[in-house]
N, C-alpha and C positions, 0 to 999 in steps of 0.2 A: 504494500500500500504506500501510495504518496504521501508522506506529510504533510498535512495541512488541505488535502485537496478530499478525501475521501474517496478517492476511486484507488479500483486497484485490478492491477495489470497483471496476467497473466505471462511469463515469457516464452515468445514463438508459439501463441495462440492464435489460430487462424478458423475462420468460419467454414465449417462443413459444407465442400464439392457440391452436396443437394440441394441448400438452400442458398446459391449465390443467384442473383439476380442479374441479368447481364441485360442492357438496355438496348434493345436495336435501334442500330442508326435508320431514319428517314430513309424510305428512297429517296432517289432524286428524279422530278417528273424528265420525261424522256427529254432529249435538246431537239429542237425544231430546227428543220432544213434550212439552212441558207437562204437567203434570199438571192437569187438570181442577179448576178452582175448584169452590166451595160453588153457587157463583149458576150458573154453566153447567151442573151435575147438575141443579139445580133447572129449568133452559130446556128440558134434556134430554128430561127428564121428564114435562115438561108436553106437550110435542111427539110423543114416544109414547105417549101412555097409552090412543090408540083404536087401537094398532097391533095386531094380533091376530100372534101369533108361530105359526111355520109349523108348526113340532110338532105345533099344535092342532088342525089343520085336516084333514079328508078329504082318505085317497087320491083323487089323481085318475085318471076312469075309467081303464081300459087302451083303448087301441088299437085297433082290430078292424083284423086284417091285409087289406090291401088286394086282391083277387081280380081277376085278370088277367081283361081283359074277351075275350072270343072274339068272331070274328067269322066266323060261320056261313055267310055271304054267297056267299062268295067259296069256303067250305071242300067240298071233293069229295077220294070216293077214286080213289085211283091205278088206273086204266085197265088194269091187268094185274096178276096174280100178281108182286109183286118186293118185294124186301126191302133193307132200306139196308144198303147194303156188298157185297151178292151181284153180282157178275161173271157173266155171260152166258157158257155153255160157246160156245165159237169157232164156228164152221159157215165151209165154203168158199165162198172168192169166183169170181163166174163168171172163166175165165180166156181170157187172150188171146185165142185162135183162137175162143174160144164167141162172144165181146164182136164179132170182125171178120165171121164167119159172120152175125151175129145182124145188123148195121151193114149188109150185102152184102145183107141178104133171103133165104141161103140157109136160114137158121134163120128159121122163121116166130113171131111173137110171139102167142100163144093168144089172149090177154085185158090189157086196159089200165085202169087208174081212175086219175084224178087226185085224189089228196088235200089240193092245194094249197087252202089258205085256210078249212080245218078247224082245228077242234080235234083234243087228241090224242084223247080220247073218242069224237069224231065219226070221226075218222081209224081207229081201233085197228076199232071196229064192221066200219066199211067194207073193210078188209083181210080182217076175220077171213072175212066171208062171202063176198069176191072169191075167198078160197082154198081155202073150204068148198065152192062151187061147180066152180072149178075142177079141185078134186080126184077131186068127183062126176064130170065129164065126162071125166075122163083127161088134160088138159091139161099142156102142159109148161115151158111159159115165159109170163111175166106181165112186164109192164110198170107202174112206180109210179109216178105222178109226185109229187115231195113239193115243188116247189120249192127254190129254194137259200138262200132265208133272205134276201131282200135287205129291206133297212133303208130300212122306213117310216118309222120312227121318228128322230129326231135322236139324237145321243147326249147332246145339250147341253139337248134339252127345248125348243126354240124353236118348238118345233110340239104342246106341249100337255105335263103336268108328268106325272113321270113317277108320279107318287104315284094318278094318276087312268085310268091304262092296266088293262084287267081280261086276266084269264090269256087271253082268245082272243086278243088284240093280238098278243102275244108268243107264242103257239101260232101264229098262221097266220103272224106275218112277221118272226118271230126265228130262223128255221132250226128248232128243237123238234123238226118233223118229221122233218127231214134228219136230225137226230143221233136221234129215236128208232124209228124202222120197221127200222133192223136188231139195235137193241135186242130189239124184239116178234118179230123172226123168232128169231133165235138164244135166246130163251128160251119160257118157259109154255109154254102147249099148240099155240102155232105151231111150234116149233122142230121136232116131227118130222117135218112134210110139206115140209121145208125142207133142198134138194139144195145151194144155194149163192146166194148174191147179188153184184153188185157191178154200182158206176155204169155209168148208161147209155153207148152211143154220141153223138156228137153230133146222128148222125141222129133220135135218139130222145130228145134233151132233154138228154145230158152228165149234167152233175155236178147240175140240176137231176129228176135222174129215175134209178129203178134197175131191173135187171132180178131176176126171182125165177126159180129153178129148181129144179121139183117134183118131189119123188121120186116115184117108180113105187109107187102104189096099190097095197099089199099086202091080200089077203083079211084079214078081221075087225080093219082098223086104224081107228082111231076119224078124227073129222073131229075140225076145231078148233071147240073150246067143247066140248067135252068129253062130247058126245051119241055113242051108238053107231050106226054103220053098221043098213043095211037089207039 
């Protein structure tokens, strides 16, 4: 302790690293550009004087909006009366005892076509007039075969790119068939010579092939395609 003063001094006491306060300096606001001398106006000047300023200048033209190119090639209508979003009213499937009768031989199969490896176009034709026929004759069970869709194709493209496949590829060996012939039965103008459907027996192809069953020919009912009776 100091004499006379009352305080008292520690030797080589110093304030604890944690609690030191260090005051940051101010920035300093940024320094403004120069003002442009007499001789760099003059440089300036000389530098633009063939600049033509944008104001002056003609609009340039507008744009002609670009027009989606079509491709005709490829383009065909749809193979049947159907509208996007329309659901196909239900029709019944052949059942159990029809399917084991039909498998046995006790139920006889009227008429057969194979559709596999058509188009749906080529496909839909060939149904519409297997059942306009068969209708004509009284017939009562038909057999179809659509195939089951097995995969020519890779999914990976190692057997040719997929960009270069045309719609029969994928109509004859993408299934197409298989998911549309009960499409075509259960709507348009097939649906009402149409008693019920469902997959074949194994005897008869399985899940590769279906059977059709034809309602009882009523006096002045039309045939499909939408021509009148004789």
């Amino acid at each position: 302790m100091v004499a006379g003063t009352g305080y008292c001094f520690l030797k080589n006491w110093r304030l604890p690293r944690r609690i030191l306060i260090v005051a940051k300096k101010p920035r300093k606001p940024p320094a403004k550009a120069p003002a442009l001398g007499s001789t760099d106006k003059a440089l300036w000047k000389e530098a633009t004087k063939t600049v033509t300023p944008l104001g002056d200048r003609p609009d340039a033209p507008a744009v002609k909006p670009l027009k989606m190119l079509e491709r005709l090639d490829g383009a065909r209508p749809l193979p049947m009366d159907w509208h996007i979003g329309a659901s196909p009213d239900p029709v019944a499937y052949v059942d159990r005892k029809t399917k084991r009768r039909l498998a046995k031989g006790k139920i006889e199969v009227d008429g057969s076509i194979d559709l596999h490896g058509m188009t749906q176009e080529q496909a839909l034709g060939k149904l519409k007039s297997m059942i306009e026929g068969a209708v004509r004759r009284g017939d009562k069970t038909l057999l179809v075969v659509t195939g089951k869709g097995g995969a020519r194709f890779s999914q990976t493209g190692d057997d040719g790119s997929v960009a270069y496949r045309t719609r029969a590829d994928f109509d004859q060996f993408g299934g197409v068939l298989k998911r549309m012939v009960p499409v075509w039965l259960s709507s348009g103008d097939l649906k009402p010579f149409i008693e019920s459907y469902g997959s074949a027996a194994q005897e008869h192809g399985g899940e590769g092939a279906m059977y059709i069953r034809l309602r009882k020919r009523m006096p002045g009912s039309r045939r499909p395609g939408g021509r009148g009776t004789t």
